[in-house]
N, C-alpha and C positions, 0 to 999 in steps of 0.2 A: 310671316310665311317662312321664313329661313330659319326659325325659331323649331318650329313644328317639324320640319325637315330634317334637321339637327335631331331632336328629340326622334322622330322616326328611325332613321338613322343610327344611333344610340341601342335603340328597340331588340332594330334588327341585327345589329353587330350582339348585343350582348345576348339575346335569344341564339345566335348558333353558337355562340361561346357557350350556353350551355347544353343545348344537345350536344355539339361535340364533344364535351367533358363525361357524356354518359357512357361506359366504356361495358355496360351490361351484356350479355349474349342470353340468345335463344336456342331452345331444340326443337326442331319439328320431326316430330316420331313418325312414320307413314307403317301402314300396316296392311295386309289384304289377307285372306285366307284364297288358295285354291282347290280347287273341288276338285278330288281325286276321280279319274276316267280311265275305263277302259271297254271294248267290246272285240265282238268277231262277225263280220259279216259274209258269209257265201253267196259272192258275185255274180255278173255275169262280164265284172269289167274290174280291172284294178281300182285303186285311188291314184287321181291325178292331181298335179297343183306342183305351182311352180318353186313354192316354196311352203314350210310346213306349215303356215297357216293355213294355205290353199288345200293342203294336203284333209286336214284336221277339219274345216268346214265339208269337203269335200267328202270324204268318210261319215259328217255328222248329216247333213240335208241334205247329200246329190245320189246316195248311195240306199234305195227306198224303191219302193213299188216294185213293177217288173224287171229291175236289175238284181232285186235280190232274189236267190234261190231257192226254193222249198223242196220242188221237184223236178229231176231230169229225167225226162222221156228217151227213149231208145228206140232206133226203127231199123227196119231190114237197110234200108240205105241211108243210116246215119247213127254207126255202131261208136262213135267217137262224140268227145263234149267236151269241152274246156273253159273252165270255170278261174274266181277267185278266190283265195282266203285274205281276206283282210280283218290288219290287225292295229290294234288302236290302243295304246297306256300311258297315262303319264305316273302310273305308279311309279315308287321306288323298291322294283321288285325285279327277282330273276323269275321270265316265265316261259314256260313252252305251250304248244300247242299243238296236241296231237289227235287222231282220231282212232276209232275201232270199225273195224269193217268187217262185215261176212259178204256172203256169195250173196246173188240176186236168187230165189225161193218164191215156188206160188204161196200168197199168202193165206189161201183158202187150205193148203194140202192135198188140193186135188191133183197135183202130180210133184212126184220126186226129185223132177229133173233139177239142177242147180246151175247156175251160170257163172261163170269168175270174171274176173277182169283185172284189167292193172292200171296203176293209178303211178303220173309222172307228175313230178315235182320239179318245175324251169326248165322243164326238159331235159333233165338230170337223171339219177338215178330213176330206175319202176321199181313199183311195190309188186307184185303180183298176187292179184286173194285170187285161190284155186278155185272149182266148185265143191273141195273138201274142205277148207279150210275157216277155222275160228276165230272172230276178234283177232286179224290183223292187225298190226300197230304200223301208224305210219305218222313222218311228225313233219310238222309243218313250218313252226318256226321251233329257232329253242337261241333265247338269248345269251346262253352260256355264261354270264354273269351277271351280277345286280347293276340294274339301267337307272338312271335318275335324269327324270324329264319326256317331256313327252315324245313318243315316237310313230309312226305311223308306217306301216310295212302291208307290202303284196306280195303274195305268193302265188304265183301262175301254176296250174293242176290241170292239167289230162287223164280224164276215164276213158278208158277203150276196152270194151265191151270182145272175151275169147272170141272169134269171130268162130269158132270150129265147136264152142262149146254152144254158141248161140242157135248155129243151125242142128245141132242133134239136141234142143231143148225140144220137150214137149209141149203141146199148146195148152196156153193158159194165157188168161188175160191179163193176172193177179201178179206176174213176177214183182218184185220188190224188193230193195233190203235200207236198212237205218245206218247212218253212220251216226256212231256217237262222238262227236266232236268238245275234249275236255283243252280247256285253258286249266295247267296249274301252276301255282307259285308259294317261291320260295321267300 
C-alpha cells in the first residue's frame, strides 16, 4: 500500500513538473461588428432614460403609435402645439437637422388666404414663416463637429399659429402645409 502511494505520489509531483515547465501562451482575438443607427422622430414627448441605454431603447420601442406625429390640428382655442424632434446616431458623422417650411394654404385653392406662424426652439430663439413667405429654414440640431458614438438628443419646438392672421383667414376646411424635414451629413 505504501508502495502504490509513493508511486502516486511520484505521478503527481512529476505531472505538474511538467505542466509547469510548459511556459506556451495564447490569444484570444474577440471581435463584433456594430450596426450603424440612425433616425428622426416627431414627438409628442421627448426621449427619456436614465442613462443612454435607457435613452436609446426608449427612442427604439417607446416612441411609436400615438406619440408619434404625422399631423397637428389647430383650433380657434388651441392656436399653439408643442412637439418633439428626436434625434438618434451612432454614426461617425457630423450632422444637422433642419427643416423647410411655408405658410399654412387651402389645399384645394378655393381661397387665397395664407396663414404664418412661428416656430420656437427650447424656448429660444422664433423662426417666424409669414403668410408671404417661402421654404423657411429652421435647424434643429446641428452637431457642429464629427461625433463618434452613439448619441441620442431632444429638441422641444412650439408652433403658434399668427393669431391676427388666423382670424382674417378665409373659410376653408383644407388649410395645410408640409414641412420637409432633411437630416444631412458630413
Amino acid at each position: 500500500m505504501k508502495k502504490t502511494i509513493a508511486i502516486l505520489l511520484v505521478l503527481v509531483i512529476g505531472m505538474a513538473g511538467v505542466f509547469a515547465a510548459n511556459n506556451s501562451t495564447a490569444d484570444l482575438e474577440l471581435k463584433t461588428t456594430v450596426a450603424g443607427k440612425y433616425g428622426l422622430k416627431i414627438a409628442t414627448r421627448a426621449v427619456t432614460g436614465a442613462n443612454l441605454g435607457a435613452k436609446v431603447t426608449d427612442f427604439n420601442d417607446n416612441l411609436t403609435g400615438a406619440l408619434l406625429v404625422g399631423e397637428v390640428p389647430f383650433t380657434n382655442e388651441d392656436l399653439t402645439e408643442t412637439l418633439y424632434m428626436n434625434y438618434l446616431s451612432n454614426q461617425k458623422i457630423q450632422a444637422t437637422v433642419t427643416t423647410a417650411m411655408d405658410p399654412m394654404a387651402s389645399e384645394s385653392g378655393a381661397v387665397t388666404t395664407k396663414i404664418g406662424y412661428s416656430v420656437a426652439i427650447n424656448g429660444g430663439d422664433t423662426v417666424e414663416v409669414g403668410s408671404d413667405d417661402s421654404a423657411v429654414s429652421i435647424t434643429f440640431i446641428d452637431e457642429g463637429s464629427i461625433v463618434n458614438g452613439m448619441r441620442v438628443e431632444s429638441k422641444e419646438f412650439t408652433i403658434t399659429m399668427d393669431e391676427d392672421e388666423w382670424l382674417a383667414a378665409a373659410a376653408a376646411t383644407d388649410y395645410t402645409t408640409t414641412w420637409t424635414v432633411t437630416l444631412a451629413t458630413i
